[in-house]
PyMOL CGO cylinders between C-alpha atoms (Angstrom):
from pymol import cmd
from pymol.cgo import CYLINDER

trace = [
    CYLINDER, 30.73, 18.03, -4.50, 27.42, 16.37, -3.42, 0.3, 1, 1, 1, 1, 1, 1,
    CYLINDER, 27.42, 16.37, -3.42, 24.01, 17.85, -4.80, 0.3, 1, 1, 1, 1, 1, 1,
    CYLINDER, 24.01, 17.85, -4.80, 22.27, 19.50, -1.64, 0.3, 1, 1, 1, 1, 1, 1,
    CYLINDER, 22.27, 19.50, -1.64, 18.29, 18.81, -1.75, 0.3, 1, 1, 1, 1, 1, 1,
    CYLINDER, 18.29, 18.81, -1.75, 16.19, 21.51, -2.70, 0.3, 1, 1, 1, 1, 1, 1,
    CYLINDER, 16.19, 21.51, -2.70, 14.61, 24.02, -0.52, 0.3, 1, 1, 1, 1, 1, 1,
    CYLINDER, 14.61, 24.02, -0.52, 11.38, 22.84, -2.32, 0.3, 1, 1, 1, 1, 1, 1,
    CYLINDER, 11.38, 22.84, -2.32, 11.96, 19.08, -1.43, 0.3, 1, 1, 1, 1, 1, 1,
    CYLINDER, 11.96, 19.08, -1.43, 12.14, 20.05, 2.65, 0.3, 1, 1, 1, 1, 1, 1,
    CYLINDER, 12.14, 20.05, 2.65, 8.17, 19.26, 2.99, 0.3, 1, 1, 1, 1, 1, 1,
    CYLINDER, 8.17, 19.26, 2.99, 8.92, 16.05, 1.18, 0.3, 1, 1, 1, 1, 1, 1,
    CYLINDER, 8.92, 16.05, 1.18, 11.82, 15.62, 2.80, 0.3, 1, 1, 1, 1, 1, 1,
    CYLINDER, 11.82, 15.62, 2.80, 10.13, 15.82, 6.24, 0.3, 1, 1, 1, 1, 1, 1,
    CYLINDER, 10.13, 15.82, 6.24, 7.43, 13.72, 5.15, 0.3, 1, 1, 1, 1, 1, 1,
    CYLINDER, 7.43, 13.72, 5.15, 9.39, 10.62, 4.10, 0.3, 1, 1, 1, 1, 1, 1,
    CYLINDER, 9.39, 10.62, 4.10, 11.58, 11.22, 7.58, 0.3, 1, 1, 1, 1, 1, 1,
    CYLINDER, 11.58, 11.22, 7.58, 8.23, 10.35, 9.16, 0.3, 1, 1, 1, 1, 1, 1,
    CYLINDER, 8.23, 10.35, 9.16, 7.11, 7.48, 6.76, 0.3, 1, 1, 1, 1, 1, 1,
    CYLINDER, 7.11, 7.48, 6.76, 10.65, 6.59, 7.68, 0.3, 1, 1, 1, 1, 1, 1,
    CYLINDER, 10.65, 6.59, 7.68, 10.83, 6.49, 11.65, 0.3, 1, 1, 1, 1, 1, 1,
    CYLINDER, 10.83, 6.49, 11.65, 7.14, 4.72, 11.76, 0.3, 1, 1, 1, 1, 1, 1,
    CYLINDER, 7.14, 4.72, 11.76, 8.49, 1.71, 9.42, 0.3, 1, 1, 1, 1, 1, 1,
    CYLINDER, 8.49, 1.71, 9.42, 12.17, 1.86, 11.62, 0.3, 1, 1, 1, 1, 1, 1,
    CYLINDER, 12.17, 1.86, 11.62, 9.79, 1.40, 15.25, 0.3, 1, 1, 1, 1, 1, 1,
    CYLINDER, 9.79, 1.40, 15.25, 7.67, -1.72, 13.34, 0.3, 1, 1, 1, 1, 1, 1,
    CYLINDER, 7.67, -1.72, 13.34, 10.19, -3.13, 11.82, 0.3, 1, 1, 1, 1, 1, 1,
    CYLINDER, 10.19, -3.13, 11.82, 12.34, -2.73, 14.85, 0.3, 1, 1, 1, 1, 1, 1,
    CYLINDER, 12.34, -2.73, 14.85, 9.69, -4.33, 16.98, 0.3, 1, 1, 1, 1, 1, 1,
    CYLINDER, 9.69, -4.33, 16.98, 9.09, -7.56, 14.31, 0.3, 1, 1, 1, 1, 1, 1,
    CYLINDER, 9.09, -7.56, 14.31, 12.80, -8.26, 14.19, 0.3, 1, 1, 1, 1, 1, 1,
    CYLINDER, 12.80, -8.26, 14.19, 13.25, -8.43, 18.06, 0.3, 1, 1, 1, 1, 1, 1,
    CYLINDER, 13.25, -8.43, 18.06, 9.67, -10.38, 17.92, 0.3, 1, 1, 1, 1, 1, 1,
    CYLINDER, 9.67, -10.38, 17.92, 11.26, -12.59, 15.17, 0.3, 1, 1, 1, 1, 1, 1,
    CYLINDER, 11.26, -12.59, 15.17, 15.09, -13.35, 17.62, 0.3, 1, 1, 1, 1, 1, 1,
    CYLINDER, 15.09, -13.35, 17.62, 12.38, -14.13, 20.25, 0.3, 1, 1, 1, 1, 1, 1,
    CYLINDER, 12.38, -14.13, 20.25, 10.63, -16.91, 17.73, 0.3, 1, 1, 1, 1, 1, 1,
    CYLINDER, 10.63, -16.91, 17.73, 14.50, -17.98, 16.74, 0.3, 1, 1, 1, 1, 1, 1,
    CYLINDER, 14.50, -17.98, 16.74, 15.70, -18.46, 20.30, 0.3, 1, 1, 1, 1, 1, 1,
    CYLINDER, 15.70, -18.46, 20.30, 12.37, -20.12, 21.27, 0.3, 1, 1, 1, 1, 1, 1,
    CYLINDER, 12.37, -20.12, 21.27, 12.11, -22.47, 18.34, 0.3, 1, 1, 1, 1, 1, 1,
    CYLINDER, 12.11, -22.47, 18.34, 16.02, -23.35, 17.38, 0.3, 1, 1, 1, 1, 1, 1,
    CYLINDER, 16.02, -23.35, 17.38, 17.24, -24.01, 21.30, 0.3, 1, 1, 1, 1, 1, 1,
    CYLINDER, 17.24, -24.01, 21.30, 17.01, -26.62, 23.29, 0.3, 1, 1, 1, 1, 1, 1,
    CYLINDER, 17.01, -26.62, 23.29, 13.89, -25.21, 24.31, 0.3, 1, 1, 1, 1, 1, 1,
    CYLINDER, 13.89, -25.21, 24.31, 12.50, -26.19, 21.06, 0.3, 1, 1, 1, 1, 1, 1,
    CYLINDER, 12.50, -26.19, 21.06, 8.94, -24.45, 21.58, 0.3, 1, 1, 1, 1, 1, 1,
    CYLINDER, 8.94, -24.45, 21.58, 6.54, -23.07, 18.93, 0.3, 1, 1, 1, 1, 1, 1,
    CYLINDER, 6.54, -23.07, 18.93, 3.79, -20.33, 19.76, 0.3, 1, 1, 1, 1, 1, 1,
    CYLINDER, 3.79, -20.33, 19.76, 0.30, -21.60, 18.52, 0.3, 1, 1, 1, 1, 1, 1,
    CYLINDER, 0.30, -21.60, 18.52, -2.84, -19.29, 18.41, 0.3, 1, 1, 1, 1, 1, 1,
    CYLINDER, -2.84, -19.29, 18.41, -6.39, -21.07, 19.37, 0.3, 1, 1, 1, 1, 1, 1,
    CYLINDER, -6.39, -21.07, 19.37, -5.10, -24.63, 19.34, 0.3, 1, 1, 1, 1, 1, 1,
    CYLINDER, -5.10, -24.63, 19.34, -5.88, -27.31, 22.66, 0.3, 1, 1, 1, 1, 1, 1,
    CYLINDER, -5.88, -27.31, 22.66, -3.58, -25.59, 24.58, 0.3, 1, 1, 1, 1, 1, 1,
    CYLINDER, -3.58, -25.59, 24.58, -5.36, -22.61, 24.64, 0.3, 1, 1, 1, 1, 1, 1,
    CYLINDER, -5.36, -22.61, 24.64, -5.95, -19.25, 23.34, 0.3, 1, 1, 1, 1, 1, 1,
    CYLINDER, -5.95, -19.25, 23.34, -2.05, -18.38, 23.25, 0.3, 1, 1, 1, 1, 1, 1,
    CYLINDER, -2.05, -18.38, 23.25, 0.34, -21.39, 24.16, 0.3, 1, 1, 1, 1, 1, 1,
    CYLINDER, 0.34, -21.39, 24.16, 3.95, -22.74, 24.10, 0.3, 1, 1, 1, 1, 1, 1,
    CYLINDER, 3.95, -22.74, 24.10, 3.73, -25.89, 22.45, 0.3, 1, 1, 1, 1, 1, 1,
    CYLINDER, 3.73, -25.89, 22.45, 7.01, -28.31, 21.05, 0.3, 1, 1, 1, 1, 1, 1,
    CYLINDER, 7.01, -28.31, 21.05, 8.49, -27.67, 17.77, 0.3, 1, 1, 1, 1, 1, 1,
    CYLINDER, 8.49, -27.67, 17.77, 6.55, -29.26, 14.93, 0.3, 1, 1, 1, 1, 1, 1,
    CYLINDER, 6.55, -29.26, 14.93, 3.33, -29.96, 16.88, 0.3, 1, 1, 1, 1, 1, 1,
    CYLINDER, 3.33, -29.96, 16.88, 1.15, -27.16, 15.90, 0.3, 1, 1, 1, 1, 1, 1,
    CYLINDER, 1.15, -27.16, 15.90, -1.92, -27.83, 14.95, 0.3, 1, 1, 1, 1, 1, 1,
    CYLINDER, -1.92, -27.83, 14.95, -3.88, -24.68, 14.98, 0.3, 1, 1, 1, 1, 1, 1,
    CYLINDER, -3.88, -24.68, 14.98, -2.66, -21.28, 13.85, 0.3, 1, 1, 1, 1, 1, 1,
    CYLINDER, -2.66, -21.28, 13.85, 1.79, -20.78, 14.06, 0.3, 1, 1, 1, 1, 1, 1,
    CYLINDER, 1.79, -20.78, 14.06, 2.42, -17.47, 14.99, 0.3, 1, 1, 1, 1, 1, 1,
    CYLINDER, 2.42, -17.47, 14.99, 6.33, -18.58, 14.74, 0.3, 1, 1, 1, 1, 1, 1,
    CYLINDER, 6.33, -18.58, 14.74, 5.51, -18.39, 10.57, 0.3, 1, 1, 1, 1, 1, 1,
    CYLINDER, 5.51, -18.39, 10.57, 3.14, -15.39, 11.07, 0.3, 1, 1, 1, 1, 1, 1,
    CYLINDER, 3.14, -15.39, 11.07, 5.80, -13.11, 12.42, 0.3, 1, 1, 1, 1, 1, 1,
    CYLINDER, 5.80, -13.11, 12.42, 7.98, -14.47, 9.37, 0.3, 1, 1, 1, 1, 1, 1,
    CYLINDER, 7.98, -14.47, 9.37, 6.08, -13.18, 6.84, 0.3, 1, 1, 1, 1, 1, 1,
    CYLINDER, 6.08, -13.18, 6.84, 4.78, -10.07, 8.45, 0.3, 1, 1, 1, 1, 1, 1,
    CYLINDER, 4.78, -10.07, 8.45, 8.47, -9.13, 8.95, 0.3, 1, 1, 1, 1, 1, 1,
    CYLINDER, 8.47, -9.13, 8.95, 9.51, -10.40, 5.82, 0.3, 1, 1, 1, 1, 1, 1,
    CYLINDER, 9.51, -10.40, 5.82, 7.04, -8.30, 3.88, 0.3, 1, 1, 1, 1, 1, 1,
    CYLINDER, 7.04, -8.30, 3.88, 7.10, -5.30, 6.24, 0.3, 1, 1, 1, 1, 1, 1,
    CYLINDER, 7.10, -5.30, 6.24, 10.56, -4.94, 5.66, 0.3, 1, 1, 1, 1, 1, 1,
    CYLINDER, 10.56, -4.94, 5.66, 10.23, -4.41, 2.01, 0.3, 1, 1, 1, 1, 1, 1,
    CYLINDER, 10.23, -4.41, 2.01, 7.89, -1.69, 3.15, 0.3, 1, 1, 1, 1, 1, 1,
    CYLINDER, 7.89, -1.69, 3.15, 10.86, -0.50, 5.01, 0.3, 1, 1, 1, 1, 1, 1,
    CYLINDER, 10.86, -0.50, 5.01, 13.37, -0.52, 2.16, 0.3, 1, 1, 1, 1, 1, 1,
    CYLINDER, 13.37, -0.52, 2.16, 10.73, 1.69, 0.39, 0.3, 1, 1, 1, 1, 1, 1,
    CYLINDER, 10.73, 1.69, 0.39, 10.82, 4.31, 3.59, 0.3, 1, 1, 1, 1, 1, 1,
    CYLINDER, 10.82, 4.31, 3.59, 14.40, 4.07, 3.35, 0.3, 1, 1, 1, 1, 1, 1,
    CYLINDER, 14.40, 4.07, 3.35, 15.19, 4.28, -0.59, 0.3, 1, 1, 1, 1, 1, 1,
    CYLINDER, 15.19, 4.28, -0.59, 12.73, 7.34, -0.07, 0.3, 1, 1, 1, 1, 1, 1,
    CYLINDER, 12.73, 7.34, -0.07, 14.49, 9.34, 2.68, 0.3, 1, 1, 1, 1, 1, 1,
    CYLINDER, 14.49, 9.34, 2.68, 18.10, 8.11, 1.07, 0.3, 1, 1, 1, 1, 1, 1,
    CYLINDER, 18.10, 8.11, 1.07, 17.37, 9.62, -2.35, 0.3, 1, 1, 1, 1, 1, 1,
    CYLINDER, 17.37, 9.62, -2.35, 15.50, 12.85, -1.22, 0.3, 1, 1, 1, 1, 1, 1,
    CYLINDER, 15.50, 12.85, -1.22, 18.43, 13.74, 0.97, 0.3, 1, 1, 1, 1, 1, 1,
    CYLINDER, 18.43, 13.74, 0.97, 20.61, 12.55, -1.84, 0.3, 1, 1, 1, 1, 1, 1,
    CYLINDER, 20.61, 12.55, -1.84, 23.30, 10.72, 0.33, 0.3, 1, 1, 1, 1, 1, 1,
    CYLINDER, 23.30, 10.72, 0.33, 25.82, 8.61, -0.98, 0.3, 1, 1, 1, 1, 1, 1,
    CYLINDER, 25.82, 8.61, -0.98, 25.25, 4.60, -1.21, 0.3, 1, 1, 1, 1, 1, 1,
    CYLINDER, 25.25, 4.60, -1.21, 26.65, 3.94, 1.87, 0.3, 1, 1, 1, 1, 1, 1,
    CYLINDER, 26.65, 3.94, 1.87, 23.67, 5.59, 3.79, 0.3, 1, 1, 1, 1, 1, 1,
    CYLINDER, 23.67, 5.59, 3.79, 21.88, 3.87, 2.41, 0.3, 1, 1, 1, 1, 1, 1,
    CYLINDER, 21.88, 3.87, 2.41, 23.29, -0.06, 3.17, 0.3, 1, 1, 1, 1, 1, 1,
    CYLINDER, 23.29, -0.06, 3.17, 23.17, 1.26, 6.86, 0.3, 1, 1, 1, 1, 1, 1,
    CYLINDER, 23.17, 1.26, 6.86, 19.58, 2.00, 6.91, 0.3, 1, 1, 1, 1, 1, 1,
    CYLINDER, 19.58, 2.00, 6.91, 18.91, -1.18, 5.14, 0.3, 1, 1, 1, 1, 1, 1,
    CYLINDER, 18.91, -1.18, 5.14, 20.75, -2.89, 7.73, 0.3, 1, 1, 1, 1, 1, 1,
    CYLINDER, 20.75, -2.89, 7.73, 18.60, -1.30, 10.39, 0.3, 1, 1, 1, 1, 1, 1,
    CYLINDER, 18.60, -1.30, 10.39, 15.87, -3.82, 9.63, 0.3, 1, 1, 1, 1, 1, 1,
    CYLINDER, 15.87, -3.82, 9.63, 17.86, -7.03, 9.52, 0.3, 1, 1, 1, 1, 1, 1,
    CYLINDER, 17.86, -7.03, 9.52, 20.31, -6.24, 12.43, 0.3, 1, 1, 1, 1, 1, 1,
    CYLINDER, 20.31, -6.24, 12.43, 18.32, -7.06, 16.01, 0.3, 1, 1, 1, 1, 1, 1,
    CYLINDER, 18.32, -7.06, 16.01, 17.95, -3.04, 17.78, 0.3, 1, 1, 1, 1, 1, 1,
    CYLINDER, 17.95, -3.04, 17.78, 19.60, -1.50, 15.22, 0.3, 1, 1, 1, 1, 1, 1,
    CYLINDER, 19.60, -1.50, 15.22, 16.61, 0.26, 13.49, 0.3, 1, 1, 1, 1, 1, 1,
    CYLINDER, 16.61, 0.26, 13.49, 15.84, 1.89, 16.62, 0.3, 1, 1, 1, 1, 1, 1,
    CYLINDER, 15.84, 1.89, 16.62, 19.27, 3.34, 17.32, 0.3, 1, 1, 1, 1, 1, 1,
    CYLINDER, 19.27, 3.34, 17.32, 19.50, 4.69, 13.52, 0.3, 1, 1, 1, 1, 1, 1,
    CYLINDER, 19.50, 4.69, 13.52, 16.04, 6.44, 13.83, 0.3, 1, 1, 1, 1, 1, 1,
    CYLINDER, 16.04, 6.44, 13.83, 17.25, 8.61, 16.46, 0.3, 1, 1, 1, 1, 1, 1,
    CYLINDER, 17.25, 8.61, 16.46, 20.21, 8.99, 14.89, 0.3, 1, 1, 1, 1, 1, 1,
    CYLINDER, 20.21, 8.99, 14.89, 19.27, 9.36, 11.30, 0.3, 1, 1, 1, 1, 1, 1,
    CYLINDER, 19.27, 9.36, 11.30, 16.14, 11.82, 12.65, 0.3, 1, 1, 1, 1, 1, 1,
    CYLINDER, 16.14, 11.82, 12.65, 18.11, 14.13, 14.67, 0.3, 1, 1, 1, 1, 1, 1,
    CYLINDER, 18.11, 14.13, 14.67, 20.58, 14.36, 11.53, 0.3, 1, 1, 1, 1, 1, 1,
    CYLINDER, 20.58, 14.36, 11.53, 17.81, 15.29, 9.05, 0.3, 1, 1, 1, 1, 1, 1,
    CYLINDER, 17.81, 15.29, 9.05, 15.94, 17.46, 10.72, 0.3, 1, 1, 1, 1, 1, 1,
    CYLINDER, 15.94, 17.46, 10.72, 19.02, 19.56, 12.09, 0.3, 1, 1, 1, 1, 1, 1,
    CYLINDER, 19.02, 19.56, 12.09, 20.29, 19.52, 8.70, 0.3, 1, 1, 1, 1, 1, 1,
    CYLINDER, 20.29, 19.52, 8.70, 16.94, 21.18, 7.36, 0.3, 1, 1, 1, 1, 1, 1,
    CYLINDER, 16.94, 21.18, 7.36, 17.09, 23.70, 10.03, 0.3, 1, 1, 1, 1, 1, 1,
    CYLINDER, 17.09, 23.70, 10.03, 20.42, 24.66, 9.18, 0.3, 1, 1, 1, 1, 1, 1,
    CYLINDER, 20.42, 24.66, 9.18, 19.42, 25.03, 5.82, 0.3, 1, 1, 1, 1, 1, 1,
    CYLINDER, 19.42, 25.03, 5.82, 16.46, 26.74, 6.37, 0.3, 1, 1, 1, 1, 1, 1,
    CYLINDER, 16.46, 26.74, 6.37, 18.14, 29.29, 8.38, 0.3, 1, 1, 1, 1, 1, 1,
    CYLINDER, 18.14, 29.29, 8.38, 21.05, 29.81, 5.59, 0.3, 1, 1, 1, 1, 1, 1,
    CYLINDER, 21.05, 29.81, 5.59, 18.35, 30.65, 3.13, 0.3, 1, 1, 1, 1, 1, 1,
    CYLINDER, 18.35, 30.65, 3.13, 16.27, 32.60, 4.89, 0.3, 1, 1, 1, 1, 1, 1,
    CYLINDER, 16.27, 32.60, 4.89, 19.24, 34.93, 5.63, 0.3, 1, 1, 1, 1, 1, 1,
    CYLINDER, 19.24, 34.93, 5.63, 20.98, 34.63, 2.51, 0.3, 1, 1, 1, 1, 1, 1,
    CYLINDER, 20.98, 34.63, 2.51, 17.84, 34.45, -0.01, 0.3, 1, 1, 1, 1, 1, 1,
    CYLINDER, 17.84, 34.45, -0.01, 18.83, 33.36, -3.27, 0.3, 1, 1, 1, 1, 1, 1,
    CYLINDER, 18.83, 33.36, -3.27, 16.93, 31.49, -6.93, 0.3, 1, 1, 1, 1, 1, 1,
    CYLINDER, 16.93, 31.49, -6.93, 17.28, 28.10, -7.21, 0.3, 1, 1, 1, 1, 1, 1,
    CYLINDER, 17.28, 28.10, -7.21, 17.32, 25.96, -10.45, 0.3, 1, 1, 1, 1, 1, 1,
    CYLINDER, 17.32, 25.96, -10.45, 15.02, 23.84, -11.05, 0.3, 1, 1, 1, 1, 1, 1,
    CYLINDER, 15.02, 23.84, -11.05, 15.27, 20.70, -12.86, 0.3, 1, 1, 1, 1, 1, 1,
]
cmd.load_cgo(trace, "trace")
C-alpha cells in the first residue's frame, strides 16, 4: 500500500503544483521554440536566426553565416538549463505526492517530448488538485490524528 501525503503537506503540495505548471508552460514553449530552430536549421532550408547582425534587427540568415548574436544556440541553452529547472518542479511535485517512479519518467518526458508538457499540466493539475479535495473532504468528515514523522 502506497503512503498517502499528509494533510499537513497539502499547502506544500499546492505550492509545488504551481512551481510545477509555470516551469511545464516555459518549458513547453522553449521546446516547440527549439523544433522550430531544428526544422529551420537541419532542412533544406538550412537558415539560422541572428539578432542585430547586417540583416537587421531579427533576420533569417544561411546556416553557419552568423555573425552577430545566434539565437538558434540561445534557445539551446535557455532550454537546456530551464529544463533542469523543470526536473526540480517535477522531482518536487513527484515526491510530495509520493507517486511511484513511473510518474515521475512521464513528467520528465513532458519537457523533452514536443507538446507534451502542456497536455500533462492539465492532466497532472486536474489530478492533484481533485485528489486534495477528495482528501480534504474525507478528513474533514472523518477527523482523525495523524503521525508525524
Amino acid at each position: 500500500m502506497p503512503l498517502e501525503p499528509k494533510r499537513a503537506d497539502f499547502p506544500r503540495i499546492r505550492s509545488a503544483l504551481t512551481f510545477y505548471r509555470v516551469c511545464s508552460i516555459i518549458t513547453g514553449t522553449f521546446l516547440l521554440l527549439l523544433v522550430v530552430e531544428v526544422i529551420l536549421k537541419y532542412t533544406p532550408l538550412a537558415l539560422e536566426v541572428e539578432l542585430g547582425g547586417s540583416h537587421g534587427f531579427l533576420a533569417l540568415v544561411p546556416a553557419g553565416t552568423v555573425t552577430a548574436v545566434n539565437i538558434s544556440t540561445g534557445l539551446l541553452i535557455v532550454h537546456g538549463w530551464f529544463y533542469v529547472v523543470y526536473l526540480f518542479s517535477c522531482f518536487q511535485l513527484w515526491s510530495r505526492m509520493r507517486w511511484n517512479f513511473t510518474r515521475f519518467v512521464l513528467l520528465a518526458l513532458g519537457g523533452i517530448v514536443p507538446l507534451l508538457s502542456y497536455f500533462l499540466e492539465g492532466r497532472i493539475a486536474r489530478e492533484v488538485l481533485a485528489y486534495l479535495a477528495k482528501r480534504e473532504a474525507a478528513l474533514n468528515e472523518n477527523p482523525t490524528v495523524e503521525a508525524s514523522h
